[in-house]
C-alpha positions as CSV (number, residue, x, y, z in Angstrom):
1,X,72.0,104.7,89.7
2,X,72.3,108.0,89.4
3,X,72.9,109.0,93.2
4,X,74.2,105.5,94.5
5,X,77.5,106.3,94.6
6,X,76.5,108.9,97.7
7,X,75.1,105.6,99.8
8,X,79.0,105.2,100.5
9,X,79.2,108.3,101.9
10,X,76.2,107.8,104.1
11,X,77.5,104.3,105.2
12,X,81.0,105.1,105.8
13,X,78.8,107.8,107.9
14,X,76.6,105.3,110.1
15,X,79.8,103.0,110.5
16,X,81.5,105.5,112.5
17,X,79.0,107.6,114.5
18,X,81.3,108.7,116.9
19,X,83.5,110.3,114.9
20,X,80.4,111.7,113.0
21,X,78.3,113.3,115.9
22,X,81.2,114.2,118.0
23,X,83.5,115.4,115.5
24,X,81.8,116.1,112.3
25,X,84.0,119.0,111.0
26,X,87.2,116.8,111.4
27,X,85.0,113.8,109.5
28,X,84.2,115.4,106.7
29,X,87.8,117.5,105.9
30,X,88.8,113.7,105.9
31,X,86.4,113.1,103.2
32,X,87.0,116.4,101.5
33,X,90.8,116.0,101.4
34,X,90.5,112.3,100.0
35,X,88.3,114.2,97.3
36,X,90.7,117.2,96.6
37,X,93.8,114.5,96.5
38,X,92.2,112.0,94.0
39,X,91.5,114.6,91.5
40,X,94.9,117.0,92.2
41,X,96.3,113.3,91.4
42,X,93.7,112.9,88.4
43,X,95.4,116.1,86.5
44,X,98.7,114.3,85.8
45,X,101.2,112.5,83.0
46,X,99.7,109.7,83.8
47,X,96.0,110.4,82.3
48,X,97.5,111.8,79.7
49,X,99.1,108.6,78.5
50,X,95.8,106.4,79.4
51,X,94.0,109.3,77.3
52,X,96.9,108.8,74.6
53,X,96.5,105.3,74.6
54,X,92.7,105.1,74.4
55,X,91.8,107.9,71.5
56,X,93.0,105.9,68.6
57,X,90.8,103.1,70.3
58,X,87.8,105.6,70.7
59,X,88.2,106.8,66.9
60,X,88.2,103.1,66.0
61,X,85.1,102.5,68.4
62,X,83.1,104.9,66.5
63,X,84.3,104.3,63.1
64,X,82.7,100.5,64.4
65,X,79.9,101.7,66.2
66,X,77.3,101.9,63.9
67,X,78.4,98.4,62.4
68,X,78.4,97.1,65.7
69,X,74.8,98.2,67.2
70,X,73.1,97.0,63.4
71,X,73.7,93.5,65.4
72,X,71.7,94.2,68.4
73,X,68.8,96.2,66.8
74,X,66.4,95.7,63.9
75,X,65.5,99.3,62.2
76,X,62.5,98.0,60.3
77,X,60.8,96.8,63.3
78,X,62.3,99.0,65.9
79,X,63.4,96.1,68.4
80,X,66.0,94.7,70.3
81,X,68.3,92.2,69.3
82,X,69.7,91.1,71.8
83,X,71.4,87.6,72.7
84,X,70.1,87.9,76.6
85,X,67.1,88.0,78.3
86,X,65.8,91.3,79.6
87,X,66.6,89.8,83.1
88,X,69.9,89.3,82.5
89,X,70.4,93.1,81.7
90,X,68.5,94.3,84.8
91,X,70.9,91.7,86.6
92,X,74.2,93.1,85.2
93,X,72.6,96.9,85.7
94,X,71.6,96.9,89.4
95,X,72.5,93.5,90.8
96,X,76.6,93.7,89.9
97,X,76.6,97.4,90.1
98,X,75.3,97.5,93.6
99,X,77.9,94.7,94.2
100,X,81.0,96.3,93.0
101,X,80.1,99.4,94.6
102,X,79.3,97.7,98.1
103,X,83.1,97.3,98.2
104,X,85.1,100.1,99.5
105,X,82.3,100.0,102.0
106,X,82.6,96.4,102.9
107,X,86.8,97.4,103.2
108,X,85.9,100.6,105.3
109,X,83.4,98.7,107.8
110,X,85.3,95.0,108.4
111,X,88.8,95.6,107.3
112,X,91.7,96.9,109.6
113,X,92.9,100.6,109.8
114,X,94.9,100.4,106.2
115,X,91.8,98.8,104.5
116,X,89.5,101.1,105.8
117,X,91.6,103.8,104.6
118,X,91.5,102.1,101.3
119,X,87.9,101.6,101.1
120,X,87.3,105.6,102.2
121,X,89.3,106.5,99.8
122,X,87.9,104.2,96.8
123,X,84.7,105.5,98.0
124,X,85.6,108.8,97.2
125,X,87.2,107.6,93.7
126,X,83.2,106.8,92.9
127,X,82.0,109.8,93.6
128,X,84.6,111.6,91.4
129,X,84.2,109.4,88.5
130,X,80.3,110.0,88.9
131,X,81.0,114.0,89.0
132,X,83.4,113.5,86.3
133,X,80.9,111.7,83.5
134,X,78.0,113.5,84.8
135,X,80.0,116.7,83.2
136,X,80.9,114.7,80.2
137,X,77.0,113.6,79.9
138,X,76.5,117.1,79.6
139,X,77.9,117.5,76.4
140,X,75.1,117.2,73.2
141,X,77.4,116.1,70.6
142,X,76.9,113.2,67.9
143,X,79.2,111.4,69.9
144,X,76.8,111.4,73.4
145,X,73.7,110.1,71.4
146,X,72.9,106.7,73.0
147,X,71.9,103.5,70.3
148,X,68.3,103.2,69.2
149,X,66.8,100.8,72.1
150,X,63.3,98.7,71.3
151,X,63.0,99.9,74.5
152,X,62.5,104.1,74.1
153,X,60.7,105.9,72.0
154,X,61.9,105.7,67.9
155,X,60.9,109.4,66.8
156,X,63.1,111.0,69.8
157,X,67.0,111.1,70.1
158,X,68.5,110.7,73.5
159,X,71.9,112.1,74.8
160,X,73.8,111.0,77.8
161,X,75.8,108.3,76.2
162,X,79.1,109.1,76.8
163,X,80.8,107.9,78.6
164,X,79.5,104.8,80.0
165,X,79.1,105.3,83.9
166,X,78.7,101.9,85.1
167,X,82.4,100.9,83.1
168,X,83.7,104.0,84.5
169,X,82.9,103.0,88.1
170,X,83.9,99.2,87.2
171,X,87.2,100.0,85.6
172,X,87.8,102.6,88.7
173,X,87.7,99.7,91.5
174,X,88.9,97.3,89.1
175,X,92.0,99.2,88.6
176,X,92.9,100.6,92.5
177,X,92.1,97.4,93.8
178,X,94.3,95.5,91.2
179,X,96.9,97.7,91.8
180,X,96.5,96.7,95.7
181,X,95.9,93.7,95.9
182,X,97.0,92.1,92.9
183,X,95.1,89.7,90.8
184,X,93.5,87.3,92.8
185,X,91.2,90.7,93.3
186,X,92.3,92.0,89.9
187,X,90.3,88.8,88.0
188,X,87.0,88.5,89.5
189,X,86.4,92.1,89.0
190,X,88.2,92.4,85.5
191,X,84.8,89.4,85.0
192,X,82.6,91.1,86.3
193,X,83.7,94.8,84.6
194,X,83.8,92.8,81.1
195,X,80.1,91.4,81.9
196,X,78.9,95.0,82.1
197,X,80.6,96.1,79.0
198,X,78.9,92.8,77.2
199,X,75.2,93.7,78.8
200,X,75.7,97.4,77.8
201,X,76.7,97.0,74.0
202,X,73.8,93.7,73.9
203,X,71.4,95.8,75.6
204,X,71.9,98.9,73.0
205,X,72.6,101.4,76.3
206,X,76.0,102.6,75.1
207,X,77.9,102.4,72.0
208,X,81.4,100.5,71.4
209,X,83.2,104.0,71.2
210,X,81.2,104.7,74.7
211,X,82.6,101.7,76.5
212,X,85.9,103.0,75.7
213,X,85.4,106.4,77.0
214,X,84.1,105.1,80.0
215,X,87.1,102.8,80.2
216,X,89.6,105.6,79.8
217,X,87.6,107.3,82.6
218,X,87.3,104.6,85.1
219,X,91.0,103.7,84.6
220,X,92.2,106.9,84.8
221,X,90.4,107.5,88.3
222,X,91.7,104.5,89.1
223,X,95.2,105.2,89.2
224,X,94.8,108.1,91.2
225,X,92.9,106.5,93.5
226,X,95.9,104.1,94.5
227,X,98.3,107.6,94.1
228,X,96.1,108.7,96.8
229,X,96.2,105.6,99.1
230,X,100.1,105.8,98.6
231,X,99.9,109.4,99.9
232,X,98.3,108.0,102.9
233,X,100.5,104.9,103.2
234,X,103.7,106.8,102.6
235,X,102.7,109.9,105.1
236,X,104.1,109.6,108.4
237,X,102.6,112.1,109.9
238,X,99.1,112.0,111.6
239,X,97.2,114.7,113.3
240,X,93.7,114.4,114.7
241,X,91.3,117.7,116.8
242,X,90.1,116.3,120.0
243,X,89.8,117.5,123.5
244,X,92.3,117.6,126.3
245,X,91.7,116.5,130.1
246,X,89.7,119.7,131.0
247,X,87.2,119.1,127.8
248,X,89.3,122.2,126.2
249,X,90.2,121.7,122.1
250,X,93.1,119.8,121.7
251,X,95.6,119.3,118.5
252,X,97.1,115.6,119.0
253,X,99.9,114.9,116.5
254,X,102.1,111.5,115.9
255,X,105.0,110.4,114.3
256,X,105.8,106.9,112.8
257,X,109.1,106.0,112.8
């Protein structure tokens, strides 16, 4: 999981060859400027009132937390309790996750021009939501531990707990594509984001206060994700670096009235 999100870079890649062999530099200051935008847009008032609104929820998440993984895990006999099978879990983890992240490229490869913008630009929302908690992850602080799992080793303690990556990345799309397309998108994902958050807290991966911060994250990202597509939408303007009649370097600009 931990360099998926990259395989939308490399499809959005192979789907446009072209512009990738014959014009790389202008390819990838597209993808560096979608990059730069969604986190100049990340550092704003409105993170600061979804991180407002989500810290009582976090302190109440680990006040809980401890009360809540005593339900999914027996001490004495270091185990799992969980109410799913193993499957189900693995399902959840690769199977869904693969899914949700398959769509900005399925929006950049078969949409028209404005979805393929969208999906570009959601696909760079992943990879800045997987920067951003791998910096978090970072961080060895009571708070990162991860639940005792059947599954790992008793004696050791293991960090990288907070925040939850695969709700981040949920929330993220969730959000942008709710935002765009309203909830007839907005509900099947919301089902899908809430069945990770279930599997992660039944599977003793992350702890309640965990989710949250990885909720916070991913909805964060999320709105400026759909600040960035508005730039887009809202930008008249459009320049491209090609070559003139004579094979010379060429600056073509356009205006949309």
């Amino acid at each position: 999981m931990r360099y998926k999100p990259f395989l939308l870079v490399a499809l959005c890649m192979s789907q446009q060859a072209d512009a990738w062999w014959q014009k790389p530099t202008c390819f990838l200051r597209t993808l560096l400027h979608d990059l730069v935008d969604i986190n100049t847009q990340f550092i704003s008032w409105d993170t600061v009132k979804v991180g407002l609104f989500l810290v009582p929820c976090y302190g109440a998440g680990r006040a809980a937390d401890k009360r809540v993984h005593h339900n999914f895990y027996f001490p004495e006999r270091h185990e799992n309790n969980s109410c799913f099978y193993d499957g189900a879990h693995r399902f959840m983890d690769q199977v869904v996750v693969a899914g949700l992240l398959s769509l900005p490229v399925g929006l950049y490869l078969f949409g028209d021009d404005d979805r393929s913008m969208i999906g570009r630009v959601c696909a760079m929302g992943i990879i800045s939501v997987w920067g951003a908690k791998n910096v978090f992850k970072q961080w060895e602080h009571d708070g990162c531990l991860r639940p005792r799992n059947g599954n790992f080793s008793r004696h050791e303690t293991y960090y990288g707990g907070c925040p939850s990556g695969h709700v981040a990345f949920a929330t993220c799309l969730t959000t942008a594509l709710t935002v765009e397309y309203g909830w007839g998108w907005g509900f099947p994902l919301s089902v899908l984001s809430g069945g990770l958050i279930v599997s992660s807290i039944d599977g003793n991966r992350h702890f309640v206060s965990q989710i949250i911060a990885g909720a916070g994250l991913g909805i964060a990202y999320g709105i400026a994700v759909h600040k960035s597509i508005c730039n887009h939408q809202n930008n008249p303007w459009a320049w491209e670096v090609g070559t003139d009649d004579q094979g010379g370097p060429a600056l073509n600009v356009s205006y949309a009235f």
